[in-house]
C-alpha positions as CSV (number, residue, x, y, z in Angstrom):
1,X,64.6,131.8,-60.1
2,X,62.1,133.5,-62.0
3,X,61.5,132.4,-65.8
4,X,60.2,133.8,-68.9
5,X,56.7,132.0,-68.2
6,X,56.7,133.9,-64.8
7,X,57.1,137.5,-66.5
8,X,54.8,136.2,-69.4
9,X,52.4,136.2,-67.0
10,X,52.9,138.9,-65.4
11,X,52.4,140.8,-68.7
12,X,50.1,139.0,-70.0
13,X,48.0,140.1,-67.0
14,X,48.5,143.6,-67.0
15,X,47.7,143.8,-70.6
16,X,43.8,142.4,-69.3
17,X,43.9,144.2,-66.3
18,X,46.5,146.9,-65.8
19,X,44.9,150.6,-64.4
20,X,44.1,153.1,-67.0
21,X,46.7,156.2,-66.1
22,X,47.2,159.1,-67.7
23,X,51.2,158.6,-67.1
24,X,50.7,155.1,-69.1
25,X,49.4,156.8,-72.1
26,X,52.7,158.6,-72.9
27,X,56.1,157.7,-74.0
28,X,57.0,160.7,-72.9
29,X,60.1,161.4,-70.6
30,X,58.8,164.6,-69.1
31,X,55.5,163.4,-68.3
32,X,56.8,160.4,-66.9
33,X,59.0,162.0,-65.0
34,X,56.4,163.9,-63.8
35,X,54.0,161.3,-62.9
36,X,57.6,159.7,-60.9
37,X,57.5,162.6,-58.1
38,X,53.7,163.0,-57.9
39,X,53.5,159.3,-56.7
40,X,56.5,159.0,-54.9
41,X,54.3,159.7,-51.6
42,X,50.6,160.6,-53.3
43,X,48.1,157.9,-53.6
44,X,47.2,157.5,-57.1
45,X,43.6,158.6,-57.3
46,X,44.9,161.9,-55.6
47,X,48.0,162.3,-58.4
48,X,45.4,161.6,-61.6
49,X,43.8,165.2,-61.5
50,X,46.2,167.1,-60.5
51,X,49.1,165.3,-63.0
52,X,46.9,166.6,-65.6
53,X,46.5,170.5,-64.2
54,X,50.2,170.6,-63.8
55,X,51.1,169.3,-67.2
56,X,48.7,172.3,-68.6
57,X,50.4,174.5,-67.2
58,X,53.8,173.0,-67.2
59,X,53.6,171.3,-70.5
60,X,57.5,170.8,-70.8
61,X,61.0,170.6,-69.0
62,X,61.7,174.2,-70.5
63,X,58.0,175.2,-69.2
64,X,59.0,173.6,-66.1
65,X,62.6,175.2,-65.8
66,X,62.0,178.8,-66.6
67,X,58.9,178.8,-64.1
68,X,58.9,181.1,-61.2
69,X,59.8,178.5,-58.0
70,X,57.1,179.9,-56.2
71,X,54.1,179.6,-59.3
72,X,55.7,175.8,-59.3
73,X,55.4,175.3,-55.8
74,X,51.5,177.2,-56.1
75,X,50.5,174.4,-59.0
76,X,52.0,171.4,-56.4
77,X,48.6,171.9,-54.3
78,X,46.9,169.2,-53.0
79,X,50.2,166.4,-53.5
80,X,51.6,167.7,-50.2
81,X,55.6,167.0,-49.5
82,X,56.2,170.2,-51.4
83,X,60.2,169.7,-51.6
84,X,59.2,167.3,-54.3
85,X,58.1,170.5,-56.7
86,X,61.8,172.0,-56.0
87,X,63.5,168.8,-56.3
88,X,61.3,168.2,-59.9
89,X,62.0,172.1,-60.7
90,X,65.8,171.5,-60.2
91,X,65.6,168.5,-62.0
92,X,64.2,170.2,-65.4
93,X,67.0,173.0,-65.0
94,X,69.2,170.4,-65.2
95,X,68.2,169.1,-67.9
96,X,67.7,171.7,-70.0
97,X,71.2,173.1,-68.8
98,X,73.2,169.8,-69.3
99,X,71.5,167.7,-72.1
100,X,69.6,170.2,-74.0
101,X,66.1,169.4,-73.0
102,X,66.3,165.9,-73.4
103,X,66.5,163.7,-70.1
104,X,69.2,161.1,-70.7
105,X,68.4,157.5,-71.1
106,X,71.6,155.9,-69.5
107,X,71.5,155.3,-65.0
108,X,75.0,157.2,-64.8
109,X,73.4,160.4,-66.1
110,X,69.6,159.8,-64.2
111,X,71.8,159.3,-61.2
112,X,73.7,162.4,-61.5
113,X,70.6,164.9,-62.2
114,X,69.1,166.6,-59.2
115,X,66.7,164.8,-57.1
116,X,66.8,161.3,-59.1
117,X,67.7,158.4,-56.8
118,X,68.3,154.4,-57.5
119,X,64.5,153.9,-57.7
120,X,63.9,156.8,-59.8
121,X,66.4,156.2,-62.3
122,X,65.2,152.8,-62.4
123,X,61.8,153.6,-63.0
124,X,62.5,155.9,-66.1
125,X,64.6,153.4,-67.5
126,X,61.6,151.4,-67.9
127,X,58.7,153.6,-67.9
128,X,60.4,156.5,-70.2
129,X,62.6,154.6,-72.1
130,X,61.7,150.8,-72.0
131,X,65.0,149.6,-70.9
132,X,65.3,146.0,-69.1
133,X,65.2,146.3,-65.1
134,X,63.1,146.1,-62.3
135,X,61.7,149.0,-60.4
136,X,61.6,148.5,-56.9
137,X,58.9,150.5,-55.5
138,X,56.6,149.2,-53.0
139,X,54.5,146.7,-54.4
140,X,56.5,145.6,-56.8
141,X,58.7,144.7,-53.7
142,X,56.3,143.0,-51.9
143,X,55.2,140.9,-54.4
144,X,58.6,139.7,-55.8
145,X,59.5,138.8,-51.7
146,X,55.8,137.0,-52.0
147,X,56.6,135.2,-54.9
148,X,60.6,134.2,-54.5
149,X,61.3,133.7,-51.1
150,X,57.8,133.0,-49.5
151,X,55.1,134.2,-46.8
152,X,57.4,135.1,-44.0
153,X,60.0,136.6,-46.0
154,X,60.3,140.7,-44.9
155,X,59.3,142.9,-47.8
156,X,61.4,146.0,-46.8
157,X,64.6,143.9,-47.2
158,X,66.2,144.8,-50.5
159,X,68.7,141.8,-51.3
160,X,71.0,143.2,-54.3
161,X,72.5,139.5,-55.2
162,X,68.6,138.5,-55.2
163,X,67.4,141.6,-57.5
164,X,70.2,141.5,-59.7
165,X,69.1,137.7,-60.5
166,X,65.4,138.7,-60.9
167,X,66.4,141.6,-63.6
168,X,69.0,139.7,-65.1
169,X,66.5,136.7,-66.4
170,X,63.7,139.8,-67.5
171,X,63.4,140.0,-71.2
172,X,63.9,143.7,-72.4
173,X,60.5,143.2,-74.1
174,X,58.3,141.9,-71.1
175,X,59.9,145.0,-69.7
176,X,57.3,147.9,-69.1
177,X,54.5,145.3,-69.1
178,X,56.1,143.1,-65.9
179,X,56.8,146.3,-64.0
180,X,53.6,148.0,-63.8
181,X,51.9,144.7,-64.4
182,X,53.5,143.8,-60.8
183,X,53.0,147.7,-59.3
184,X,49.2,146.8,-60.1
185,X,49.3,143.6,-58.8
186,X,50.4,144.7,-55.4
187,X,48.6,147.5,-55.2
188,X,44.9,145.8,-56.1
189,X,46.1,142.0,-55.7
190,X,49.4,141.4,-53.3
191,X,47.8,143.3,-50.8
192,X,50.0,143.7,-47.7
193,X,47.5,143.1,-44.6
194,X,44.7,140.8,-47.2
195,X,45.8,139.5,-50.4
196,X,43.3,138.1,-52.6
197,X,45.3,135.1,-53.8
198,X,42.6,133.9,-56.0
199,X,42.6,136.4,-58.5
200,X,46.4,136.3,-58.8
201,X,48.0,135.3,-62.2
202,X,51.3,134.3,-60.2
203,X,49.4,131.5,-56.9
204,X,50.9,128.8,-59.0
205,X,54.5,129.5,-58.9
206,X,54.8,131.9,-55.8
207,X,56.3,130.6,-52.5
208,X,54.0,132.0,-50.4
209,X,50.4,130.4,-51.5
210,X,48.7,129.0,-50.1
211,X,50.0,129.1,-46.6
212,X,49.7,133.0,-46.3
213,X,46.0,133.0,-46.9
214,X,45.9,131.4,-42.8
215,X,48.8,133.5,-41.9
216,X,47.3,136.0,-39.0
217,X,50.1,138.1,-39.4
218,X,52.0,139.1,-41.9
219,X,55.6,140.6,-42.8
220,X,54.6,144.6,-42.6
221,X,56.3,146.9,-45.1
222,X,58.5,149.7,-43.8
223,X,57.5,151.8,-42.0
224,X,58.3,155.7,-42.5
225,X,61.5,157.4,-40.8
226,X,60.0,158.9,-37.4
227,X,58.2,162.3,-37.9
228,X,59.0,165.1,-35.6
229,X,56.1,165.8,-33.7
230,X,55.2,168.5,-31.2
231,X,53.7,167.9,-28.1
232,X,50.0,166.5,-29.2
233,X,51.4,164.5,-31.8
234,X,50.9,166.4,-34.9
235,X,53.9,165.9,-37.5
236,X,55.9,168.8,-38.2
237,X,55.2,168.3,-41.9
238,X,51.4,169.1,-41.3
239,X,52.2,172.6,-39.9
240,X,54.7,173.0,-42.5
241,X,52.3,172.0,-45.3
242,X,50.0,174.4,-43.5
243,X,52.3,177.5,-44.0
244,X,52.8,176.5,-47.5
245,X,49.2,176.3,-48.4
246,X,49.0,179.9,-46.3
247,X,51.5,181.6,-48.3
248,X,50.2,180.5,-52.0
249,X,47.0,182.7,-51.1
250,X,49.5,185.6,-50.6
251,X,52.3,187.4,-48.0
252,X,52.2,186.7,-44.5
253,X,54.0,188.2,-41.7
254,X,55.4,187.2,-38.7
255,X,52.3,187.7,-36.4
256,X,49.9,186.1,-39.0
257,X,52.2,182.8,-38.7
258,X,53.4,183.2,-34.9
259,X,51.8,179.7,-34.2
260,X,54.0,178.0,-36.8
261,X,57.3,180.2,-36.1
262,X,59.0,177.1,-35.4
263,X,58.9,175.4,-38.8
264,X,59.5,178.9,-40.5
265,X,63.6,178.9,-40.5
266,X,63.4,175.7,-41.8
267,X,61.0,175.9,-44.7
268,X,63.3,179.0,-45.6
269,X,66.4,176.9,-45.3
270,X,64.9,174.3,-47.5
271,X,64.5,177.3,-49.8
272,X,60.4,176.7,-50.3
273,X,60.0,180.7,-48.3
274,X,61.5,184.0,-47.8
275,X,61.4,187.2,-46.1
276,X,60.6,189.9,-48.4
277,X,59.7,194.0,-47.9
278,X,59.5,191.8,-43.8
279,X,56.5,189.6,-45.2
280,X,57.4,185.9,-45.6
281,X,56.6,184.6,-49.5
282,X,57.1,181.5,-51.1
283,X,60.2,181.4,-52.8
């Protein structure tokens, strides 16, 4: 079981060498929140610019709510996985329409606002309102299997009993400092193919060191659901992401998109396009 020393240490390294992020400079819900959906499937470095271009001209959930889809959907360029910028979009309507422009602090209400699953709603709790729980993205993930239940253990497994434990012995005030401490850790440190075990605050009391330092393989993390491809390969979401990045320049009609009319009905079920005046436009 984890102990206060454990998460002590985990803070106290992330206070020495945590990443400087824009998101991290904030005690702000919206801008958290924010930062939350740019990095659900954006590599950091990518999200850092364009976080900050979105929050100029998005500066606030009613900014955000009241915003033309399509201009939200225009300002989402370069993150790619544009559902995120309707689910975020949705997300600030609700808000604004249900708790007055204030996103609620309690996992009952997180869960029940558009677009905000387990991890999400976990995540604000700590990041936007520095509540006690664990965050179980990724890294964090991987090195909490690392460090509890050793080398061999699989990192996409998500054991409830096991996390519950974990949070339960976190004190509220190592909170925010543990969780992105640990985010950081996997990410630079508790690498999944090579982790560099020597400049980890945690070799001492993990399970897993030193004996995964001569592992040849290791545990990999999960993999993403299977794309739909077409016949070279090519994932549906690339010519998806292509018609979206078409469509911000302006209208486009059926002939100008004929090689991506089989994505078309379903980017305009997803409501991200439309037909309009018989010219497709983003919604």
């Amino acid at each position: 079981m984890p102990s206060e020393a454990l998460w002590s240490a985990v803070g106290a390294w992330y206070r020495s060498h945590g990443r400087d992020l824009p998101w991290r400079r904030t005690d702000d819900p919206y801008r958290i929140a924010v930062s939350e959906f740019m990095l659900q499937q954006t590599q950091v470095d990518r999200v850092v610019p364009l976080y900050l271009a979105f929050l100029k001209r998005f500066p606030s959930w009613k900014a955000l709510a009241v915003a033309p889809q399509s201009e939200v959907v225009r300002a989402w360029k370069g993150l790619g996985y544009n559902m995120r910028a309707l689910r975020l979009k949705k997300l600030a309507e609700g808000v604004m329409r249900d708790f007055g422009g204030q996103l609620p602090s309690d996992e009952a209400s997180l869960l029940g606002l558009h677009g905000i699953g387990p991890y999400t709603a976990r995540a604000l709790r700590v990041f936007a309102f520095r509540q006690e729980a664990l965050a179980p993205d990724t890294n964090l993930r991987r090195v909490l299997t690392r460090v509890f239940k050793g080398a061999k253990a699989d990192p996409k497994a998500f054991d409830e009993r096991a996390w519950s434990r974990w949070e339960a012995t976190l004190p509220e005030k190592l909170s925010y400092d543990v969780n992105q401490g640990l985010m950081d850790l996997g990410a630079t440190v508790c690498k999944a193919g090579r982790p560099r075990c020597e400049a980890c605050p945690l070799r001492r009391l993990c399970a897993s060191y030193p004996k995964i330092l001569t592992m040849k393989t290791l545990p990999k993390q999960k993999a993403a659901r299977k794309e739909r491809t077409d016949a070279l390969g090519i994932p549906n979401r690339i010519y998806r992401g292509r018609v979206i990045e078409a469509l911000r320049k302006g209208p486009a009609t059926d002939k100008a998109l004929s090689g991506f009319a089989h994505v078309l009905s379903g980017l305009e079920k997803d409501g991200l396009i439309r037909k309009a005046r018989g010219r497709w436009v983003l919604a």
